[in-house]
C-alpha positions, 0 to 999 in steps of 0.5 A: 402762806404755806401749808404749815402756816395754817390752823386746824379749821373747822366748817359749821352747818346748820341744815333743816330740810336741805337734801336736795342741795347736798350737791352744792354743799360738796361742792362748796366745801371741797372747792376750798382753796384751804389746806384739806388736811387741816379742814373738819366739817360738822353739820347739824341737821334737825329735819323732819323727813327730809335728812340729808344723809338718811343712813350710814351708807349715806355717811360713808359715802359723804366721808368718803366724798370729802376725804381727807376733810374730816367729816362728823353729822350730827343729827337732832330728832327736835327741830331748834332755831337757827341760833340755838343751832349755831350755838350747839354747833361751836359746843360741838368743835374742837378747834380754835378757828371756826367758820360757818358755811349755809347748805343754799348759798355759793361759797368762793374758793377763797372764802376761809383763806381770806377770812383767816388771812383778814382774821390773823392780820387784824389780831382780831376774834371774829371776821365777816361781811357787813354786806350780803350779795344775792343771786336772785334764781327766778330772775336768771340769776341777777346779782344785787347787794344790800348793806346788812344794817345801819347798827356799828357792827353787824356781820352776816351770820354765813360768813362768820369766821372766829376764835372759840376764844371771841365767841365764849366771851360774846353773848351767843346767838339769839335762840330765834330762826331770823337775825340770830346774830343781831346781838353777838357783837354786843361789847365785842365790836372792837374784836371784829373785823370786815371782810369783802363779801366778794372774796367770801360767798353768794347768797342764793335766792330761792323757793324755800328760803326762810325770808323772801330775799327778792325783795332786795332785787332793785335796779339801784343795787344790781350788780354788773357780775355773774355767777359761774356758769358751773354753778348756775347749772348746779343750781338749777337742776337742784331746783328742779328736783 
């Protein structure tokens, strides 16, 4: 597809307390093999003490850092739940197509360019992966994959992409911090689309995640690939801050 072919985009991301991982979060925005120019970014950050961009000489700098990515942060002094979170962030974009990117998991190059080449040939209104892959950090990063659920359609919130158009006709996301999209796809399962979550992203497990993710760590499920070696040593000086 050439340039042209591709829609305005819009990248959303919910942080709470995610200062330490702003290197991988600029990292996985601009290793984006889609169309820069035609990329917004808006992250939603309700952080107690930790913000991620603490003034606007730290703004500045992430705009600067992105260019020509349009950049918007918003931040919320009450903390929310992730659901409510994704909500407002899909009220807060002005573009057609949307995707969400978390601020602690390893994003391919591919992840928008796929998922809008699935999205566009499927004439569908949502895609994702119904799998997730995790990249267990205190296991030297083994990499293990899991189904997300036995339900017809159950797609990991991280991975989502969609049309403003599918999402105002879905019941939203559940105001809650865990599984917020279990119910989403109620009545709009023919409008959705799975892609391969090898073409999309990595889940990273760590010290702070909101569930322990090791528990998905089995020999049955571990898979025979790695991680860069970039992207390991990425993580883990963040991890060591």
């Amino acid at each position: 597809m050439s340039n042209t072919e591709f829609p305005q985009m819009t990248i959303m991301m919910p942080i709470y307390n995610r200062s330490r991982w702003l290197p991988l979060i600029i990292h996985n925005i601009k290793c984006q093999d889609y169309p820069h120019d035609k990329l917004s970014v808006i992250i939603d950050d309700d952080s107690d003490t930790d913000f991620l961009l603490k003034s606007e000489e730290d703004i500045s700098y992430m705009k600067q850092m992105l260019y020509p990515i349009n950049f918007t942060y918003i931040n919320h002094k009450q903390k929310r739940s992730i659901g409510k979170k994704r909500n407002d962030l899909v009220k807060a974009c002005n573009t057609k197509y949307m995707a969400f990117m978390d601020s602690v998991d390893v994003y391919q190059s591919t992840y928008l360019t796929y998922s809008y080449h699935v999205l566009k040939s499927t004439k569908k209104g949502c895609v994702g992966s119904d799998k997730m892959v995790f990249a267990m950090s205190d296991r030297d990063f083994s990499i293990h994959a899991i189904d997300c659920g036995n339900r017809a359609i159950m797609v990991h919130e991280a991975c989502m992409m969609f049309t403003k158009k599918w999402f105002n006709a879905s019941p939203k996301f559940a105001n809650n911090s865990a599984g917020e999209g279990k119910n989403i796809f109620e009545g709009n399962e023919h409008q959705v689309a799975i892609t391969n979550v090898m073409n999309c992203m990595v889940c990273i497990q760590h010290g702070d995640n909101t569930i322990d993710k090791l528990q998905f760590a089995k020999d049955d499920n571990k898979l025979d690939i790695q991680l860069s070696d970039e992207c390991k040593n990425l993580i883990r000086n963040i991890l060591k801050n």
